[in-house]
PAVOMAR-32503 format. One record per residue: x, y, z of N, C-alpha, C in turn; residue in one letter. Coordinates in steps of 0.2 Angstrom, whole numbers, padded with zeros to 4 digits, always signed. Each point is the difference from the previous one (the first is absolute). Layout:
// PAVOMAR-32503
XYZXYZXYZa;...
This chain:
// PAVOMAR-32503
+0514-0414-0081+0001-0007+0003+0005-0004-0005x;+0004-0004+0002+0003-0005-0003-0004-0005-0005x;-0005-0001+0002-0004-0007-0004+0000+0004-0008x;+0005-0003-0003-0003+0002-0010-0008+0000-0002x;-0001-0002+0005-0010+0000-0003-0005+0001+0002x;+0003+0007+0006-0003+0004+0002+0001+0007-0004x;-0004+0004-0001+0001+0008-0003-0003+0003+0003x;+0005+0006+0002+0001+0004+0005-0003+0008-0004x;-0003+0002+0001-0003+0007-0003-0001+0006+0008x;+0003+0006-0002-0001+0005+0005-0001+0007-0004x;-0005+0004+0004-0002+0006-0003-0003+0004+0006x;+0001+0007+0000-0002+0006+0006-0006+0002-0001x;-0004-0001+0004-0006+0003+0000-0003+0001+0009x;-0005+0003-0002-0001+0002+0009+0004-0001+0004x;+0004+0005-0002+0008+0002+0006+0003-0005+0002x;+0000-0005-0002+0003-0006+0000+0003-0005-0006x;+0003-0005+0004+0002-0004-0007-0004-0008+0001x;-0004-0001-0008-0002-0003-0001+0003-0007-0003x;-0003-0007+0002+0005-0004-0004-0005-0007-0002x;+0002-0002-0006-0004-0005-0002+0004-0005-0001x;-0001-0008+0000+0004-0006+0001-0004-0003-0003x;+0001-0004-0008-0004-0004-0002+0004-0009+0000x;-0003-0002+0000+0003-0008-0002-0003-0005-0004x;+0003-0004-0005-0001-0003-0005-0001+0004-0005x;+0001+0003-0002-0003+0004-0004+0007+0003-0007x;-0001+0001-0004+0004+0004-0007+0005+0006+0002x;+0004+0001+0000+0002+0007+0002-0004+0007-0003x;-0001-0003-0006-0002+0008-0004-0007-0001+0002x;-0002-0005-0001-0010+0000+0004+0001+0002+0007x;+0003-0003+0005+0002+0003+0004+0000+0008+0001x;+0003+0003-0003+0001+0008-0001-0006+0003-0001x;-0004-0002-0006-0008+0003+0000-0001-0002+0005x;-0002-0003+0003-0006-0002+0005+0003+0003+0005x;+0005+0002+0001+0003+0004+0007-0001+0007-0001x;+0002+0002-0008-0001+0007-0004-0006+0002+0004x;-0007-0005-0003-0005+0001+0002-0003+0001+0006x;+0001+0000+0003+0001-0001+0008+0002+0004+0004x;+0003+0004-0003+0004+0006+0001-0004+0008-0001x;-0004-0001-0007-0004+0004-0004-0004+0000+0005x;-0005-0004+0000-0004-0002+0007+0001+0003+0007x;+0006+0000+0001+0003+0004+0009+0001+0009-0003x;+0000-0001-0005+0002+0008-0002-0006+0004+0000x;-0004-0004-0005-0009+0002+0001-0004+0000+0006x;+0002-0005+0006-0003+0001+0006+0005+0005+0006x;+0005+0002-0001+0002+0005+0001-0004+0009+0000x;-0001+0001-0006-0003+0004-0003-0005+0001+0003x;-0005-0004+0000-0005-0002+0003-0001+0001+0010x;+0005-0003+0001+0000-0001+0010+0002+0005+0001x;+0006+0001-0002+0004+0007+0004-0003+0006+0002x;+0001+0002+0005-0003+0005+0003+0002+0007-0002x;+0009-0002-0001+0004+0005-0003+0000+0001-0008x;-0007-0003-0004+0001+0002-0005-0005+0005-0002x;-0002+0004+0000-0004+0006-0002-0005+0000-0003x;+0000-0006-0005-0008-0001-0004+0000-0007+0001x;+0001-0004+0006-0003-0003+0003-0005-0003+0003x;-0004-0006-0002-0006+0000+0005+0000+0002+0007x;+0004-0002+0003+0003+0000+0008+0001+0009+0000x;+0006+0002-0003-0003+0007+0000-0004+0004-0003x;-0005-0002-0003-0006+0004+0000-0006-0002+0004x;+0002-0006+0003-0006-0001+0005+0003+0003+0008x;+0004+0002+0000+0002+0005+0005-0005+0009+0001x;+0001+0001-0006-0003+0005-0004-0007+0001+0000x;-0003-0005+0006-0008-0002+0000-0004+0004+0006x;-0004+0003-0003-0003+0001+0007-0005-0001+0005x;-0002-0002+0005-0006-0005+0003-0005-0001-0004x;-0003-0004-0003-0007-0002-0003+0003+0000-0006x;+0005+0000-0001+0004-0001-0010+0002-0005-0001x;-0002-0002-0005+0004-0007-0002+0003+0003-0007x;+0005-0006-0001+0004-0001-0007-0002-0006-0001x;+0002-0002-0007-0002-0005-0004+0009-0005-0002x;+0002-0005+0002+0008+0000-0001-0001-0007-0005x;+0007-0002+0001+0001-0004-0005+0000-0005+0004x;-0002-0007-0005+0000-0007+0003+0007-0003+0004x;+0004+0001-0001+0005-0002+0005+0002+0006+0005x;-0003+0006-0001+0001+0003+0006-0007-0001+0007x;-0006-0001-0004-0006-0004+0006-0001-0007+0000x;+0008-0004-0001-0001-0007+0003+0005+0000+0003x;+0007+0006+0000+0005+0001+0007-0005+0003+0005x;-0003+0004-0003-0006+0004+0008-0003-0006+0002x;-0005-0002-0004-0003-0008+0004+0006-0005+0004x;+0004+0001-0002+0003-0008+0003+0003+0008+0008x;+0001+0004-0001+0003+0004+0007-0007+0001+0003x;-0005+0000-0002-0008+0002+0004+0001-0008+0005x;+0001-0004-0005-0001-0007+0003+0006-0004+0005x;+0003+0004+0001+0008-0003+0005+0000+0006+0005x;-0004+0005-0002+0000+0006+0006-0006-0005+0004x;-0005-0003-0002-0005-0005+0005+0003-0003+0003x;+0004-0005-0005+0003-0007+0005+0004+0000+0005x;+0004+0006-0002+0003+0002+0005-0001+0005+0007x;-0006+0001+0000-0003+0006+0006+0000+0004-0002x;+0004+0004-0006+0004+0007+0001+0005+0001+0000x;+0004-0006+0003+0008-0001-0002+0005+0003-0004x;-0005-0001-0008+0003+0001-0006-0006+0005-0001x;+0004+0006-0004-0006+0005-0003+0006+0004-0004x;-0002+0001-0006+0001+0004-0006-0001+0010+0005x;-0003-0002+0004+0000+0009+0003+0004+0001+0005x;+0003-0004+0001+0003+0000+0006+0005+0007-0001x;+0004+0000-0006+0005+0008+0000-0002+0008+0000x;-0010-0002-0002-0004+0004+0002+0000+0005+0006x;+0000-0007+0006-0001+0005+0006+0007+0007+0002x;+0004-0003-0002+0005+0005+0000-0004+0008-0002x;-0002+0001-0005-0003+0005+0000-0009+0002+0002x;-0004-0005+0001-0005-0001+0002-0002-0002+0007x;-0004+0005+0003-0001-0004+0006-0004-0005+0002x;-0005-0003-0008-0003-0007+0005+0001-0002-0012x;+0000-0007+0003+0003-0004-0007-0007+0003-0007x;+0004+0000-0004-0010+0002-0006-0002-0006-0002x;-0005+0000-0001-0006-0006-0001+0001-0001-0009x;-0001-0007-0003-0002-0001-0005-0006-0005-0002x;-0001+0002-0006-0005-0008+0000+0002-0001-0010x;-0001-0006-0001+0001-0002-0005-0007+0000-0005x;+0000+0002-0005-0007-0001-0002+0001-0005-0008x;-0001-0006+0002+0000-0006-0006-0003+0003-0007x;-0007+0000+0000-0005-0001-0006+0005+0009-0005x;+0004+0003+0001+0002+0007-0001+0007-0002+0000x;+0006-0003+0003+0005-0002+0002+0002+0008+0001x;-0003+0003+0005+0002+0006+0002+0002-0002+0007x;+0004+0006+0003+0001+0002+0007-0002+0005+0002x;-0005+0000+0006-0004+0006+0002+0005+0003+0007x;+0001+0005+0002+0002+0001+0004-0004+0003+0007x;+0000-0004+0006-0007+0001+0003+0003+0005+0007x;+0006+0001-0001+0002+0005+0008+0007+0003-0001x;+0003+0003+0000+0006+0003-0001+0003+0001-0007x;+0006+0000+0000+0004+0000-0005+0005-0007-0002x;-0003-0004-0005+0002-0008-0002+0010+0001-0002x;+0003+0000+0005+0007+0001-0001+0003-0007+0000x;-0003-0004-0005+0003-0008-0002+0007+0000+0000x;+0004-0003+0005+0006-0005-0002+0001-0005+0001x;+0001-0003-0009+0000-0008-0001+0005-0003+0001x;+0007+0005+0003+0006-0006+0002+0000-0004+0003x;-0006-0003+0003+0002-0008+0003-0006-0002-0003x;+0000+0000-0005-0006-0005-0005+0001+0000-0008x;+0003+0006-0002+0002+0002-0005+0003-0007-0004x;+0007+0001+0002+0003-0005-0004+0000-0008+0001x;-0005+0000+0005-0003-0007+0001-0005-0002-0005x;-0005+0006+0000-0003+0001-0007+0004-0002-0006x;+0003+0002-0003+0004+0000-0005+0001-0006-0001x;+0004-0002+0004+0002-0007+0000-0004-0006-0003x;-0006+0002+0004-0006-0006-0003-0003+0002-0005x;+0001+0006-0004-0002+0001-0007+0005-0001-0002x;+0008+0000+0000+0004-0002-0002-0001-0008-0003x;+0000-0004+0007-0002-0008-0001-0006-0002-0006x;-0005+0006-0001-0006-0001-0004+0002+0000-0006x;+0005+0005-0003+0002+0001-0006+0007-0007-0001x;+0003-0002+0004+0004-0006-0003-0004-0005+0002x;-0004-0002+0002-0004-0006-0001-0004+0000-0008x;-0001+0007-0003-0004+0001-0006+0005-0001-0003x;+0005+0002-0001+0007-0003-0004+0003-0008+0001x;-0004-0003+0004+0002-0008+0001+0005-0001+0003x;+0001+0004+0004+0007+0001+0005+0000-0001+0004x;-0002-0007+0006-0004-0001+0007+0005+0000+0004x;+0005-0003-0002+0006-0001+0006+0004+0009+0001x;-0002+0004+0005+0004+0004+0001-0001+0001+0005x;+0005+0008+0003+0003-0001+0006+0000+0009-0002x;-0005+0005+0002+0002+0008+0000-0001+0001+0008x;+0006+0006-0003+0003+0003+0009+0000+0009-0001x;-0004+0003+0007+0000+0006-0002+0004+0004+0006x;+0005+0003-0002+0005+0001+0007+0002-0005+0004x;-0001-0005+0000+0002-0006+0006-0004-0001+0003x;-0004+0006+0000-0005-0003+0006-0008-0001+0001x;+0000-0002-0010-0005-0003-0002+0002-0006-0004x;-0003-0005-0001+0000-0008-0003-0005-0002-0002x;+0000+0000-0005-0007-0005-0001+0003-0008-0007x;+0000-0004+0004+0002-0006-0006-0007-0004+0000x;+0002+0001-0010-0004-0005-0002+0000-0008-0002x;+0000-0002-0004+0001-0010+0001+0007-0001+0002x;+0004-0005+0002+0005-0001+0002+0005-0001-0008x;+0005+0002+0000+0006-0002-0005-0001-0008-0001x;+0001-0003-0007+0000-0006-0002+0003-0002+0006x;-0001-0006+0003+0004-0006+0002+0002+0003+0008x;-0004+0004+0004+0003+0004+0005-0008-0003+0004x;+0000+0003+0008-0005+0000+0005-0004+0008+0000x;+0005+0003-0003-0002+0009-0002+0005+0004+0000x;-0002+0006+0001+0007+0004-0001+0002+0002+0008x;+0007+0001+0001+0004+0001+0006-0001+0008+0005x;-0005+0001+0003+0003+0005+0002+0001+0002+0007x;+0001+0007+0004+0004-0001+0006-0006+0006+0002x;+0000+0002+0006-0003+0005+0003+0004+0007+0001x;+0009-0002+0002+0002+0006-0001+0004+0003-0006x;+0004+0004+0002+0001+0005-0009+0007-0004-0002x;+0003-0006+0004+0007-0003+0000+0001-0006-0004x;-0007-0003-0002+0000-0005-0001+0002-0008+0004x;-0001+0004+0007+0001-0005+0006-0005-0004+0000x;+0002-0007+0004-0006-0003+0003-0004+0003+0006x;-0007-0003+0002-0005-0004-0006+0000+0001-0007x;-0001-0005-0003-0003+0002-0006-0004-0005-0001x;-0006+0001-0005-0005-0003+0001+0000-0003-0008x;-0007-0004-0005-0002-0003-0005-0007+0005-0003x;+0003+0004-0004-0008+0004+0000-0003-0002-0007x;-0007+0000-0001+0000-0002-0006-0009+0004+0000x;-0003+0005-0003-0007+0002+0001-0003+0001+0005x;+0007+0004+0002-0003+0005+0007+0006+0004+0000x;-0002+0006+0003+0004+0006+0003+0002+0003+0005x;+0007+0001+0001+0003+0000+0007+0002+0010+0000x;-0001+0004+0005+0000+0005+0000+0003+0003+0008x;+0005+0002-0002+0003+0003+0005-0001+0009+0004x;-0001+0001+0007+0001+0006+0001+0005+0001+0008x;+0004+0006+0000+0004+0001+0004+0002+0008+0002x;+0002+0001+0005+0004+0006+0001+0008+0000+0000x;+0004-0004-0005+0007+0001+0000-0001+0007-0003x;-0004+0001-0008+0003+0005-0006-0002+0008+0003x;-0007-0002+0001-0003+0006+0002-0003+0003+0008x;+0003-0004+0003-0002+0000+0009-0006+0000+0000x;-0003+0004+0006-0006-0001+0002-0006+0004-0006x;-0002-0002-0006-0003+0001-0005-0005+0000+0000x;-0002-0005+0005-0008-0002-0002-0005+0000+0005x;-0004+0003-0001-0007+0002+0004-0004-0004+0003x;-0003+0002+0005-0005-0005+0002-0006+0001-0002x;-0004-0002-0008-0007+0005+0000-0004+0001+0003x;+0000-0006+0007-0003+0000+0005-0001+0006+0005x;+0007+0002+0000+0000+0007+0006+0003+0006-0005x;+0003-0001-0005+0004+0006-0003+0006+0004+0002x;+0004-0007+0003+0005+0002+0004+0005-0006-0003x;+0006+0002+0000+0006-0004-0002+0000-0008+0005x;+0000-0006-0005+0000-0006+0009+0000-0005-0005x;+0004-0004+0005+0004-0006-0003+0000-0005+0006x;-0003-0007-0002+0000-0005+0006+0006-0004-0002x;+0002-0002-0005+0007-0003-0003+0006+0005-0005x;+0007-0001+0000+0003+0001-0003+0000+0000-0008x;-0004-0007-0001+0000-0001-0006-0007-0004+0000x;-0001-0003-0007-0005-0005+0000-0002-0003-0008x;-0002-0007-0001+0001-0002-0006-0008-0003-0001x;-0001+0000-0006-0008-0004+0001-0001-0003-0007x;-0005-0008-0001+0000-0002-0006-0006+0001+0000x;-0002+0000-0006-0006-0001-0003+0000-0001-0007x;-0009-0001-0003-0001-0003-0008+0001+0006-0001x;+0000+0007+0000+0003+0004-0006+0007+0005+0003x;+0000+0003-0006+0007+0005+0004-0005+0007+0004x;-0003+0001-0003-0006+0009+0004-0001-0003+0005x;-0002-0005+0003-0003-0005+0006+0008+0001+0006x;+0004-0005-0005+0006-0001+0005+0002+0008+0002x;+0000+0007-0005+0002+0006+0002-0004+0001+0005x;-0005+0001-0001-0002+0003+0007-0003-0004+0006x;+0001-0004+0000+0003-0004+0007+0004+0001+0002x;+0006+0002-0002+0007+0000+0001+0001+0006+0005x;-0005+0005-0005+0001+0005+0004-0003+0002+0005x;-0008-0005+0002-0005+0001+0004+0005-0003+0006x;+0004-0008-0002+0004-0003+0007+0004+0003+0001x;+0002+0009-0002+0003+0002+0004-0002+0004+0007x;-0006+0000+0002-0004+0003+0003-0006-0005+0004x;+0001-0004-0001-0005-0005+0002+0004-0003+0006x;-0004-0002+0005+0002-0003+0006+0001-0009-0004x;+0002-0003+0005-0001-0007-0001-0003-0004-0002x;-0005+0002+0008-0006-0003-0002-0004+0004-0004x;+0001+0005-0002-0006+0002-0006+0002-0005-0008x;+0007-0001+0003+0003-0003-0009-0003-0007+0002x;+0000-0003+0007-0004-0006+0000-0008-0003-0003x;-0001+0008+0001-0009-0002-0002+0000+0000-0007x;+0007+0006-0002-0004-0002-0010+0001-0003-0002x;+0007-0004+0001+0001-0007-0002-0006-0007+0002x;-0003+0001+0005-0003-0004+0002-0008-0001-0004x;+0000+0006-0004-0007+0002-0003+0002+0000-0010x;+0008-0002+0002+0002+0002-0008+0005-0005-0001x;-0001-0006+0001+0005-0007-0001+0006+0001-0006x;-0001+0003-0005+0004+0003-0003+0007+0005-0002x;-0001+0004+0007+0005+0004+0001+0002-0003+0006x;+0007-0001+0000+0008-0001+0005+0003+0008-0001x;+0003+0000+0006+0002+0007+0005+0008-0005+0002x;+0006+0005-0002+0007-0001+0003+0000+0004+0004x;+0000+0001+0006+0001+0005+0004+0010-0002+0002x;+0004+0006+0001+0005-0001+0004+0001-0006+0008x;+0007-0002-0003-0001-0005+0008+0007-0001+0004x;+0004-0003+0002+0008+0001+0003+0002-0003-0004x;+0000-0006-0006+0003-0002-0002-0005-0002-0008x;-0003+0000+0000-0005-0002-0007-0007+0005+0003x;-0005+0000-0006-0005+0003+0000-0005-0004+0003x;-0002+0003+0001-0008-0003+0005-0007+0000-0005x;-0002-0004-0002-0006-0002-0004-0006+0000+0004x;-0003+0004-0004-0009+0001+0004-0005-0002-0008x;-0002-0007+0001-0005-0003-0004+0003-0007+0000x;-0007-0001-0006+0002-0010-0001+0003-0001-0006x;-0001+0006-0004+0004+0000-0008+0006-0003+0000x;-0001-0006-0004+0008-0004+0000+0003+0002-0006x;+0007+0001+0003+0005+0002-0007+0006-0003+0000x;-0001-0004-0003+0008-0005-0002+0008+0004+0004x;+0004-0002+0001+0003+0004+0000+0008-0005-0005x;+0007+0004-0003+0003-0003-0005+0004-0004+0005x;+0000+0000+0007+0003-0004+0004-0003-0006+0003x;-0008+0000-0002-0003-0006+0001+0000-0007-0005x;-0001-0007+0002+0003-0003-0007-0008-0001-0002x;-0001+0007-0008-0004+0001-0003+0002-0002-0006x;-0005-0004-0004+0002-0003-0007-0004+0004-0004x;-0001+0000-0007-0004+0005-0003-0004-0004-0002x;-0009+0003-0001-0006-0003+0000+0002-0003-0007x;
């Protein structure tokens, strides 16, 4: 970015590139709390990936019906929050969904709190976290710069996760767009997460957990919500949802706003107001 007092930090981690934006802040304090931030996404990494071999995700693979494993605390609060979005969304969104490919009906799990183990209750637990993973990340990301007193920021994960924290001094929030061009719309975001999903990179990619079969109601779709794991897999759930199924969860979750594609701007499904840098907004 242009602005001298914004700091710009990027780093690879989960097959993508990660990017931190702080404001107000020192350049070298700036650097640690970005450093930090970073450690953080490498350590949750380690942890998520299913392609890592002494992974909890790959060893609960490794499970057989009536087994549990025991995991670590930020790998059973991404399972908690995918248990809890695979609800809200009917089914929409599920962590088992790449499953079916090789199984013929999805495998069952259950969480067990008082243990913070995974029990596995019906098949083979073939976890994949890529549409919640780096959304996770992001909101332990935000955790750890918040502990470092660095409220105003702005991380990005691939493009097609956002999550902004307090706005930049003397602004309405930070500026962002929906597509990868930095075209309008662009919106005011400030303590909420905007998340994108599409089939430009990868075509028809994404499953319906609901049938186990490839199916897409929109070409693209964007969705806000209070965290970045929340807005992932909405994103990816609205690619699969009829209209009116996005109508009901909005209407049950006042919270979350849906950009669906339109002929000339996006089409909004909810009542979540979000400034936009085109409105004459002043800053709080």
């Amino acid at each position: 970015m242009s602005n001298p007092a914004i700091q710009v930090f990027n780093h690879h981690a989960m097959a993508t590139q990660f990017q931190v934006r702080l404001a107000g802040e020192e350049p070298a304090y700036a650097a640690q709390a970005a450093q930090a931030a970073f450690v953080l996404t490498d350590e949750l990494e380690s942890q998520l990936s299913r392609f890592r071999a002494n992974s909890d995700i790959a060893q609960l693979a490794q499970l057989a019906p009536g087994g549990n494993l025991r995991v670590s605390e930020p790998v059973f609060a991404c399972l908690d929050i995918a248990k809890k979005m695979e609800l809200v969304t009917r089914g929409a969104f599920s962590i088992t969904a790449a499953a079916l490919k090789t199984q013929p009906a999805p495998p069952q799990w259950s969480l067990l709190p008082e243990q913070f183990s995974v029990r596995c209750d019906r098949g083979r637990l073939e976890f994949d976290l890529g549409a919640i993973g780096k959304g996770f990340a992001l909101d332990r990301m935000a955790g750890a710069l918040r502990e470092w007193d660095c409220p105003a920021f702005l991380l990005v994960a691939g493009g097609s996760s956002i999550l902004a924290g307090d706005a930049p001094p003397g602004t309405p929030g930070w500026s962002c767009g929906l597509g990868d061009d930095n075209s309008r719309p662009r919106y005011w975001l400030k303590n909420c997460s905007l998340s994108g999903s599409g089939l430009t990179v990868q075509g028809q990619h994404i499953l319906d957990p609901r049938t186990g079969r490839p199916g897409h109601r929109q070409s693209r779709a964007w969705t806000l919500a209070d965290t970045a794991a929340e807005s992932d897999a909405l994103s990816t759930a609205a690619m699969v949802l009829s209209e009116m199924e996005i109508a009901g969860a909005v209407a049950d979750h006042p919270d979350w706003l849906f950009f669906l594609p339109g002929e000339k701007e996006p089409r909004t499904l909810g009542t979540r107001a979000v400034p936009s840098p085109g409105e004459d907004t002043k800053p709080a």
